[in-house]
C-alpha positions in Angstrom: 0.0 0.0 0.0 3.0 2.5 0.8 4.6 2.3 -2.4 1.3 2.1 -4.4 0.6 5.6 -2.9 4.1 6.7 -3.1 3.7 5.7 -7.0 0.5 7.8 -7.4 1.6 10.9 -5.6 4.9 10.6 -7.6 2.9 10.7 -10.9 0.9 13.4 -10.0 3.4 15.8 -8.4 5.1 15.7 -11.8 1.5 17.0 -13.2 1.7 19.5 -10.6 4.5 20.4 -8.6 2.9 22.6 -6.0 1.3 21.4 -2.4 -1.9 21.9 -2.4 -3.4 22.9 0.7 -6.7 21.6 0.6 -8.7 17.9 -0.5 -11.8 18.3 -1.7 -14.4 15.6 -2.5 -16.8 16.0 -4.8 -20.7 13.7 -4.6 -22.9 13.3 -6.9 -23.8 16.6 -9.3 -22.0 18.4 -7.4 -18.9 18.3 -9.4 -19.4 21.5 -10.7 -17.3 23.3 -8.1 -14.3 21.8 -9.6 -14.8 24.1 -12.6 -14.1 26.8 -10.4 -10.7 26.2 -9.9 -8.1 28.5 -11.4 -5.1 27.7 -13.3 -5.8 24.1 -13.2 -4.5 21.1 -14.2 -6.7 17.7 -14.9 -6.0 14.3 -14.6 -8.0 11.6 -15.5 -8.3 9.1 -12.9 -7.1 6.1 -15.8 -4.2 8.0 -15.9 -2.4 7.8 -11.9 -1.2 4.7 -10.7 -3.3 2.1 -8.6 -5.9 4.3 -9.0 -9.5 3.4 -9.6 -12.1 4.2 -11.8 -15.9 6.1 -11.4 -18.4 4.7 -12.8 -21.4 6.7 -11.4 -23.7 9.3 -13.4 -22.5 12.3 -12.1 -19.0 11.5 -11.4 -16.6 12.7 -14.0 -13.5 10.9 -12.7 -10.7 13.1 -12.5 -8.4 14.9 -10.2 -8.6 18.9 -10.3 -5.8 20.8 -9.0 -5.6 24.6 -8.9 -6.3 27.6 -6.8 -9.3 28.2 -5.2 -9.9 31.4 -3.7 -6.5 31.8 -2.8 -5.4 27.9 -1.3 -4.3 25.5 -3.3 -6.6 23.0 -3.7 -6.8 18.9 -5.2 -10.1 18.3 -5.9 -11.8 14.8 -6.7 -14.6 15.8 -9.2 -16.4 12.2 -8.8 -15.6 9.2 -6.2 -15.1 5.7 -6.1 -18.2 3.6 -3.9 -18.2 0.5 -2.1 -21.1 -0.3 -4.2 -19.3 -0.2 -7.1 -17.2 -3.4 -6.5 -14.2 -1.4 -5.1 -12.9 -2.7 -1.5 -12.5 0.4 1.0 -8.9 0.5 0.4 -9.3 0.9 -3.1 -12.0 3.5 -2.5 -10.0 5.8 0.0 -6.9 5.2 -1.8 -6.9 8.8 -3.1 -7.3 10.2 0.5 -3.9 8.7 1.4 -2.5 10.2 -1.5 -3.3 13.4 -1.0 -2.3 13.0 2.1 1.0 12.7 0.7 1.2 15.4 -1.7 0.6 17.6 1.5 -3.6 18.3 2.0 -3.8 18.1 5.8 -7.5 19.6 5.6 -10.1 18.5 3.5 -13.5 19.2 2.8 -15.5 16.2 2.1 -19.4 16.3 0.1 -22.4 14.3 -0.6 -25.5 13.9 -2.0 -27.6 12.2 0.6 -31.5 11.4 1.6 -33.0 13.6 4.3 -34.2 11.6 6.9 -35.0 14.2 9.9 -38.4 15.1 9.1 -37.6 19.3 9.8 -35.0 19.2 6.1 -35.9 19.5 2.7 -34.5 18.7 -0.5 -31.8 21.3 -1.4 -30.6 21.9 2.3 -27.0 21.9 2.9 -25.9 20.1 6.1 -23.2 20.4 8.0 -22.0 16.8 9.4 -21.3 16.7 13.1 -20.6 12.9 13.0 -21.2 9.7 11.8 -22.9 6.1 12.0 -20.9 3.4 10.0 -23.5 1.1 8.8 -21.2 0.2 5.9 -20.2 -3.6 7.6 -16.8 -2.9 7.2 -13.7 -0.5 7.5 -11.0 0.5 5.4 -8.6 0.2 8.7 -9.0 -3.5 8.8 -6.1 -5.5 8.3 -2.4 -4.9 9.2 -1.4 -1.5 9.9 1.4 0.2 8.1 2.5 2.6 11.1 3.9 5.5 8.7 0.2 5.5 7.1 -1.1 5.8 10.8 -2.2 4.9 14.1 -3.4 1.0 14.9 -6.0 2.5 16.8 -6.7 6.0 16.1 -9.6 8.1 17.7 -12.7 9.4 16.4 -14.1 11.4 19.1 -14.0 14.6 16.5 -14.1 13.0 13.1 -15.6 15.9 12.2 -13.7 19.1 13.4 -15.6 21.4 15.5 -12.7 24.2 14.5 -13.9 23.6 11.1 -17.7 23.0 11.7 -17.8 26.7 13.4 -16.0 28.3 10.7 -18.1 26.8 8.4 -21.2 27.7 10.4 -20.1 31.7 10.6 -19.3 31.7 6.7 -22.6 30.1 6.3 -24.0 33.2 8.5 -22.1 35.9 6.6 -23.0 34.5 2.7 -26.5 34.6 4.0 -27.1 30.8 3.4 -29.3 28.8 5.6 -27.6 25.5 7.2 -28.8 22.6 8.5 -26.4 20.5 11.1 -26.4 16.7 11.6 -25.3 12.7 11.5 -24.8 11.0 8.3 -25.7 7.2 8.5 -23.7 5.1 6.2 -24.8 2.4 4.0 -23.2 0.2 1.5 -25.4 0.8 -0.9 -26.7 0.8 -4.2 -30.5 0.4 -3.4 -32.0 3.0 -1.7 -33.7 2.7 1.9 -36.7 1.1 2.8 -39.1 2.8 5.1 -38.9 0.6 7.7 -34.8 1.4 7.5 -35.6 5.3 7.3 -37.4 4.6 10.5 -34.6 2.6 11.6 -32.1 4.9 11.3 -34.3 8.2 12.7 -34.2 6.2 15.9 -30.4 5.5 16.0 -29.7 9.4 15.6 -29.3 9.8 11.8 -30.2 12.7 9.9 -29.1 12.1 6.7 -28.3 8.9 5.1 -25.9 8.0 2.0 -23.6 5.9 0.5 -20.1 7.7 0.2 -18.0 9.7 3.2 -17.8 7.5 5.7 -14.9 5.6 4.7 -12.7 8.7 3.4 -13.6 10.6 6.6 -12.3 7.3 8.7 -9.2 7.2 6.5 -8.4 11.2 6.7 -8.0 11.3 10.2 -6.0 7.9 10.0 -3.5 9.6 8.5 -4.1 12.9 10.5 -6.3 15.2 8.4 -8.7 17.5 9.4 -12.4 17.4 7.9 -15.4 19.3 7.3 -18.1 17.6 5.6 -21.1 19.3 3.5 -24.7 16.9 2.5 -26.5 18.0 0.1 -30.2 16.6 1.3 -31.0 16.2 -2.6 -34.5 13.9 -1.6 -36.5 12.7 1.2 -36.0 9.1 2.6 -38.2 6.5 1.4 -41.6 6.8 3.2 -41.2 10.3 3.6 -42.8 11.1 0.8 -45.4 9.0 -1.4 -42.8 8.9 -4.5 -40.4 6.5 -5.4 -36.5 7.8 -5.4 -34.4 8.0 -8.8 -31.0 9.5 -9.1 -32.2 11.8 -11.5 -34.2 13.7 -8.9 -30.8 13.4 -6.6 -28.5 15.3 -9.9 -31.7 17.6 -10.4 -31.8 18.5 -7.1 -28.0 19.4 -6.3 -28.7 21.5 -9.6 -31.1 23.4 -8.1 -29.0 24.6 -4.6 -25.8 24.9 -7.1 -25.4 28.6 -6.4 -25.3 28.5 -2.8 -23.4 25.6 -2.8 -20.7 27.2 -4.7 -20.7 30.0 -2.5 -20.6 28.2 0.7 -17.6 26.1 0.0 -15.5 28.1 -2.0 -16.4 31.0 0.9 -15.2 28.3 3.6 -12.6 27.2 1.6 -11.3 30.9 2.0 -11.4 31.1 5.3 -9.6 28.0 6.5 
């Protein structure tokens, strides 16, 4: 695993040879941010060693790097899913690159079903924490101790540094925010409503099928990170209408503006 990522952050320093500062993480539609970055370089996923491949609608596949509101920034504009027939090293192999190449923030996003019954489609939420409902973990196996811990903590998996600033940028764009727990599942199907119920209980707010493993493997290695949903539906049983991933890319459409506004705004600030 060491020299894979060694391998892959070679390839790409020699595309780029600045540090960027920052790692974003770009769900489903919301991409689009990644067009925003100045004097950029792109690099096709196919392209860096050991890397792997999107396949999702929505997901362009390619690393982004550039400035951004004045930090220098490596963007993933679409990422790789359990679901998809990756393992969770495979799919959070690029945050352990960027972590070599420098990032030691990151800012990670989502598309993901409401499920506290107050949100709407096209709220943005801050995530205060987690629920890993995934089955498994990207940490399991031997650990490598230059890649991190055996055991490391997740008492503040999200920051609360970065969950404040992002909450007083929010305030001073104007932009209403929402704050709460992802839930995590494997997916590809979506919920049923006797899972939406399910996972209400248990504390979850949101539910999806990304973050969780990146966020556990970025503070493995020591990053910081803020993560963004975009509630792009209801849950199942929410609403008397079945779910598509059309109405989730329509949706992120939709709240595009602000969600530009917000991150690139937060990504200022940090």
């Amino acid at each position: 695993m060491f020299d894979k990522i060694q391998e892959a952050a070679t390839y790409i320093k020699n595309q780029y040879g600045e540090r960027p500062d920052i790692g974003l993480i770009l769900g489903s539609g919301l991409g689009i941010l990644a067009e925003e970055i100045d004097q950029s370089i792109k690099i096709p996923y196919e392209e860096i060693p050991h890397f792997p491949v999107s396949t999702v609608e929505g997901h362009t596949g390619q690393l982004v790097l550039g400035n951004l509101n004045g930090k220098k920034v490596i963007a993933m504009q679409g990422r790789f899913h359990f679901y998809e027939g990756y393992d969770f090293q495979e799919v959070t192999f690029p945050v352990r690159v960027m972590k070599s190449l420098g990032v030691d923030q990151m800012i990670v996003t989502n598309a993901a079903g409401g499920v506290n019954e107050n949100f709407q489609p096209g709220d943005l939420m801050i995530i205060t924490d987690h629920i890993n409902h995934m089955g498994g973990n990207p940490l399991i196996g031997s650990n490598d101790a230059r890649l991190g811990p055996r055991f490391p903590d997740m008492s503040e998996a999200y920051s609360k540094k970065l969950i404040d600033l992002a909450k007083e940028t929010a305030k001073k764009q104007g932009i209403s925010v929402q704050e709460g727990i992802y839930f995590g599942n494997t997916g590809p199907l979506y919920e049923t409503p006797a899972e939406v119920r399910m996972i209400r209980k248990l504390g979850g707010d949101a539910v999806g099928m990304s973050t969780v493993p990146e966020v556990v493997v970025a503070r493995h290695t020591g990053i910081e990170v803020m993560g963004i949903s975009c509630i792009s539906n209801l849950a199942a049983g929410m609403l008397d209408q079945p779910l598509t991933h059309e109405e989730v890319i329509e949706t992120t459409q939709k709240v595009r503006a602000d969600f530009l506004r917000f991150v690139k705004s937060l990504v200022e600030a940090m």
